[in-house]
FILOFI-221137 format. One record per residue (C-alpha): residue in three letters; y, x, z. Coordinates in steps of 0.25 Angstrom, whole numbers. Example, Ala and Ser with C-alpha at 12.3 -4.5 7.8 and 13.67 -1.06 7.14 Angstrom:
FILOFI-221137
   residu      py      px      pz
      ALA     -18      49      31
      SER      -4      55      29
This chain:
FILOFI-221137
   residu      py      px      pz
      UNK    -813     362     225
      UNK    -823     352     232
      UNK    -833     346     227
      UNK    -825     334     228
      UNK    -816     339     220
      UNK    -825     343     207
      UNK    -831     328     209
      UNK    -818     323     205
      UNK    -815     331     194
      UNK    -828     326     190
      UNK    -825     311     193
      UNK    -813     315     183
      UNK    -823     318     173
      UNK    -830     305     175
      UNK    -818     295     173
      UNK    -816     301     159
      UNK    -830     292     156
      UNK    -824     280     160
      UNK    -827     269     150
      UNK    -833     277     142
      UNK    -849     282     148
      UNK    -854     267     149
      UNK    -865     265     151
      UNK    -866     279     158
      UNK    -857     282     170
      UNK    -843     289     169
      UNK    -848     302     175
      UNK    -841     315     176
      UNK    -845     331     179
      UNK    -839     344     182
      UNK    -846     357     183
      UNK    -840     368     194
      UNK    -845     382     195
      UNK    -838     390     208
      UNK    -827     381     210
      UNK    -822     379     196
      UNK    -823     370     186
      UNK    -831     373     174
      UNK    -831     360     166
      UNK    -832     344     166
      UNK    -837     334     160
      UNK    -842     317     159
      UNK    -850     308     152
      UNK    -843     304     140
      UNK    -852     292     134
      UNK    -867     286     136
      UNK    -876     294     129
      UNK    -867     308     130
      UNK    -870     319     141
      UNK    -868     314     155
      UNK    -855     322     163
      UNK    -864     333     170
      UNK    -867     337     156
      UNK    -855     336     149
      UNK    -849     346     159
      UNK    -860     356     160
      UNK    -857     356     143
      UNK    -841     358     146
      UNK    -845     370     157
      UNK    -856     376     144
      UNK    -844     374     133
      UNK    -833     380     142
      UNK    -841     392     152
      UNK    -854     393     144
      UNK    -869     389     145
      UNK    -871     394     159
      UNK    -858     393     165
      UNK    -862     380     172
      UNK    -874     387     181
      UNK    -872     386     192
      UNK    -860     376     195
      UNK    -859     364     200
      UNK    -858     350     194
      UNK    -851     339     199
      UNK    -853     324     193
      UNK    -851     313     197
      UNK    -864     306     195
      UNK    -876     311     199
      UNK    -883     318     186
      UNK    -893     309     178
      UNK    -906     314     180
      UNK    -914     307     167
      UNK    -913     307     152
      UNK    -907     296     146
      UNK    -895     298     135
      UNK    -893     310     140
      UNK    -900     320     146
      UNK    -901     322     163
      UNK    -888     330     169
      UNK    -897     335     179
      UNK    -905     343     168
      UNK    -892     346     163
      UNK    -886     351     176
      UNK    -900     359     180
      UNK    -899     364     164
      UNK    -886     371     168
      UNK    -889     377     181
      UNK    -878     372     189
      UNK    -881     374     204
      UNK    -874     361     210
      UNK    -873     346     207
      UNK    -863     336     213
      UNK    -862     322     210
      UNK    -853     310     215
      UNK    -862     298     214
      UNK    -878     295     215
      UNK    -882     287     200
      UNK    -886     274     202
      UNK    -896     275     190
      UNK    -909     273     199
      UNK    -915     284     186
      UNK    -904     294     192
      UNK    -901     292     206
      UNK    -904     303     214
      UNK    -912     309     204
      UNK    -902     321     202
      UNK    -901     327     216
      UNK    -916     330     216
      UNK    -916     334     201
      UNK    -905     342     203
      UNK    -910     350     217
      UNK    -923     353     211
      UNK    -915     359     203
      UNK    -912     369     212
      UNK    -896     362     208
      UNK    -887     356     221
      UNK    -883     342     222
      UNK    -874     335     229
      UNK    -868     320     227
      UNK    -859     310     232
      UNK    -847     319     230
      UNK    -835     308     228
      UNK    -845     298     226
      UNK    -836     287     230
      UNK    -827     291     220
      UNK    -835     295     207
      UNK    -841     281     211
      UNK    -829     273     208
      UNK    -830     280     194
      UNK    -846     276     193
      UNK    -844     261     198
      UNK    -845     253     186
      UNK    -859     263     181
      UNK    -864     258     196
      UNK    -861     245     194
      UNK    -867     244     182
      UNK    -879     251     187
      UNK    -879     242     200
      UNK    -876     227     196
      UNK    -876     228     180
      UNK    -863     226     179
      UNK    -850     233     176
      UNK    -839     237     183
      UNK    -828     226     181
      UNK    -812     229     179
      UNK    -804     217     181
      UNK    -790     222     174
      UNK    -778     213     173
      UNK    -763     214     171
      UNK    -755     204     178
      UNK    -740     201     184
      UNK    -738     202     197
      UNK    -742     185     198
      UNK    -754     190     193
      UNK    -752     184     177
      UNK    -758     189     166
      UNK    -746     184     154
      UNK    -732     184     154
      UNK    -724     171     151
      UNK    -723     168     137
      UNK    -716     177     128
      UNK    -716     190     135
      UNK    -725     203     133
      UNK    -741     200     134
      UNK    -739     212     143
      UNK    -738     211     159
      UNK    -739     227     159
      UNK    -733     239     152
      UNK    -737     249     144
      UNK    -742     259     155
      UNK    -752     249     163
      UNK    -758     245     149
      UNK    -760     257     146
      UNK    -768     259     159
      UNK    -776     248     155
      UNK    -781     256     143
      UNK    -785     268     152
      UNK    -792     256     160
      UNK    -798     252     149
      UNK    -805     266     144
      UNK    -813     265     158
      UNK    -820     253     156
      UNK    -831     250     145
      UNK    -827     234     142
      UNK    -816     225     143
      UNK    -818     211     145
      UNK    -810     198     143
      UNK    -810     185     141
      UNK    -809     176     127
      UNK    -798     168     133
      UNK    -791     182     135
      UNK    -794     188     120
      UNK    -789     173     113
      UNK    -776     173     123
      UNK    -773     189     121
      UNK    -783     196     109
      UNK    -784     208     117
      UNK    -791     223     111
      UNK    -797     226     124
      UNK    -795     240     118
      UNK    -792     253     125
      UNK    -781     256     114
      UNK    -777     271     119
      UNK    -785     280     111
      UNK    -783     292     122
      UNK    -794     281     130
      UNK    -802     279     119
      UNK    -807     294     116
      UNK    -821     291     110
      UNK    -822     279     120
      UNK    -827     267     114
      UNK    -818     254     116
      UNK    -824     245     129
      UNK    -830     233     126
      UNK    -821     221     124
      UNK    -830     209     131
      UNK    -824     195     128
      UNK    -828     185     135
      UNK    -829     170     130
      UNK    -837     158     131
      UNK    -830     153     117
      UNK    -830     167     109
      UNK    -830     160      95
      UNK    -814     155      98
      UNK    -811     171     102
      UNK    -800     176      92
      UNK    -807     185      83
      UNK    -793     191      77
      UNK    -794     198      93
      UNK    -795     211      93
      UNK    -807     210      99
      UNK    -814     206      87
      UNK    -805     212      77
      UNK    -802     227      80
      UNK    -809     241      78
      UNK    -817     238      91
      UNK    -823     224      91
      UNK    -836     229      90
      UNK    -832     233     105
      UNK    -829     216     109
      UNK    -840     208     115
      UNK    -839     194     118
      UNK    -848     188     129
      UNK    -848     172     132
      UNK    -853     167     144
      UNK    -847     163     159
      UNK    -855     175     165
      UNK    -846     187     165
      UNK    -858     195     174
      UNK    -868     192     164
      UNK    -858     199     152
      UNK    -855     210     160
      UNK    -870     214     162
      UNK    -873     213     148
      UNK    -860     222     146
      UNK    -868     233     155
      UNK    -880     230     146
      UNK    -877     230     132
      UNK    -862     237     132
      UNK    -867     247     144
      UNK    -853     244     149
      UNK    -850     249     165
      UNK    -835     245     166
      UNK    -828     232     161
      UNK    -814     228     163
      UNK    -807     214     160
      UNK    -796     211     152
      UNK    -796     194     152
      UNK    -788     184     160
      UNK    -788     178     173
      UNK    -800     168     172
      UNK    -810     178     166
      UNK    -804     188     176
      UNK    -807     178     188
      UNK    -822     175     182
      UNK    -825     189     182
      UNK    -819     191     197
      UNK    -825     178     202
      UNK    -839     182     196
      UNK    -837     195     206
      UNK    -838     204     193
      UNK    -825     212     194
      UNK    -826     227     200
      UNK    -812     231     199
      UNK    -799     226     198
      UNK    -786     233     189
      UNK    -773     225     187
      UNK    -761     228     182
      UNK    -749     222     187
      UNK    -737     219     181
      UNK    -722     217     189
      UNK    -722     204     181
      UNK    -722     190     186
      UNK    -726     180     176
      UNK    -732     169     181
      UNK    -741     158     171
      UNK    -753     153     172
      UNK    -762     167     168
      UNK    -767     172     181
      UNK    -774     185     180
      UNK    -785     181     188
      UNK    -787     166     188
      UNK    -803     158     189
      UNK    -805     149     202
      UNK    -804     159     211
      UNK    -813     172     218
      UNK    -824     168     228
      UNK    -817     178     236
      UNK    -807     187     239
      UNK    -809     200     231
      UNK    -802     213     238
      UNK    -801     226     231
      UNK    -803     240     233
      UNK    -799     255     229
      UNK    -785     247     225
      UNK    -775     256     217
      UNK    -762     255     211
      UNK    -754     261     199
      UNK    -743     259     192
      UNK    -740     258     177
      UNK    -726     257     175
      UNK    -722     245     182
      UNK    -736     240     183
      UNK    -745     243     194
      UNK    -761     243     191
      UNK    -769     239     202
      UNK    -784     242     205
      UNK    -798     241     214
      UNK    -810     239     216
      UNK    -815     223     220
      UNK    -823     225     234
      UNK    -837     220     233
């Protein structure tokens, strides 16, 4: 196996955080010693040990206290190099003696960028990065976004028919889709640390916002459920929102500058991923305001017509164009996805 190919098994690692390390970056580890895998590992939760660490204790719990000497690590962010939480990976990698570092990604903490390389060669310790680094960066965009504009990484999902409505004519199901594309949406839901909507959409639909599979929840807190409204005293408060076992988990904002919410979600809630569950006006302010990263929707073989548009306001400035665009299918629906080009 190549390099690469212990990079991915390491990026494999790192998607288990997703959702779940916010503040902190989703970041995974494994350790290798003569071409075989000795252990794995990823930072579970702010404030508990960082990937490199976590998989240096699963080689120690499975081979022994020096089984790691040696070997080679491979991450997929460079290690920290200063004590916060927890202490420095470098520390911890020189501890055990391993004999090669390779990381995907350079941290855009301006405290640790660069930092490990020299701590690491002094070290007597090899180091080489940018392995996969495009693709562990897809995994790290909402920590770098967060770290570049103070902003989170924005999910527009929506489930429509095919005349792109959001509800079906009076009397039928409130669902557009089946069971197997809501259930994705639960595993979407596990990867992102708030849910926003609107307080036209909890009044119309009472939604819980809730990832109600308890496989995704695993020690996981609930994400944040983010109402916003500019008239929150005629919000329904028999909504689940307000009523059930995880309201201390709901946050109402008011105000007309979704920007100025987000950032103070970075700030106080240390959230790096949203996604939107509203309808189509809030969903067009979000777009129109240039906020929204990333785009997932769920289409239905339904045509329904009415006058609830999945994406309404007064129109883009521009022509938004996607990228990364992938397809799958639940059922009889299809779930398309990509990246909006900046």
């Amino acid at each position: 196996m190549t390099d690469e190919d212990f990079m991915k098994l390491a990026m494999e690692q790192a998607r288990k955080g997703l959702g779940r390390t916010a503040p902190n970056p989703p970041v995974g580890a494994v350790v290798v010693k003569a071409g075989v895998l000795l252990g794995s590992g990823w930072h579970r939760a702010a404030g508990m040990p960082h990937a490199e660490r976590e998989a240096l204790a699963d080689v120690m719990e499975k081979h022994g206290p020096d089984a790691a000497r040696g070997s080679t690590v491979y991450v997929t962010l460079e290690p920290c190099s200063t004590h916060g939480r927890t202490p420095p990976c470098t520390q911890g990698l020189i501890d055990a003696g391993v004999a090669r570092v390779v990381y995907a990604c350079v941290d855009r903490n301006p405290a640790h960028a660069g930092r490990a390389n020299d701590i690491l060669t002094i070290a007597g310790i090899d180091v080489t990065s940018g392995v996969c680094r495009d693709e562990a960066e897809k995994i790290l965009r909402p920590f770098f976004k967060v770290r570049d504009t103070g902003l989170p990484w924005v999910i527009w999902k929506t489930a429509m028919s095919l005349d792109g409505r959001l509800t079906r004519p009076p009397g039928e199901s409130q669902w557009l889709t089946g069971v197997a594309a809501r259930a994705d949406v639960q595993k979407l839901r596990a990867t992102v640390d708030a849910i926003l909507t609107s307080g036209a959409t909890v009044r119309r639909d009472k939604p819980a916002l809730t990832i109600r599979l308890p496989d995704l929840l695993d020690g996981r807190p609930q994400p944040w459920r983010v109402v916003f409204s500019d008239h929150p005293e005629s919000l329904p408060r028999d909504a689940p929102l307000f009523t059930d076992e995880w309201r201390d988990r709901t946050l109402i904002r008011k105000g007309r500058d979704p920007a100025e919410t987000l950032r103070r979600l970075v700030l106080e809630q240390g959230v790096l991923t949203v996604m939107t569950e509203a309808g189509g006006m809030f969903s067009a302010a979000l777009f129109e305001a240039g906020l929204v990263d990333e785009v997932v929707i769920y289409y239905a073989p339904l045509l329904c017509g009415g006058p609830v548009p999945a994406l309404a306001g007064a129109g883009m400035p521009h022509t938004l164009k996607l990228a990364e665009t992938e397809f799958a299918r639940f059922g009889n629906d299809i779930r398309f996805r990509g990246i909006i080009v900046r």
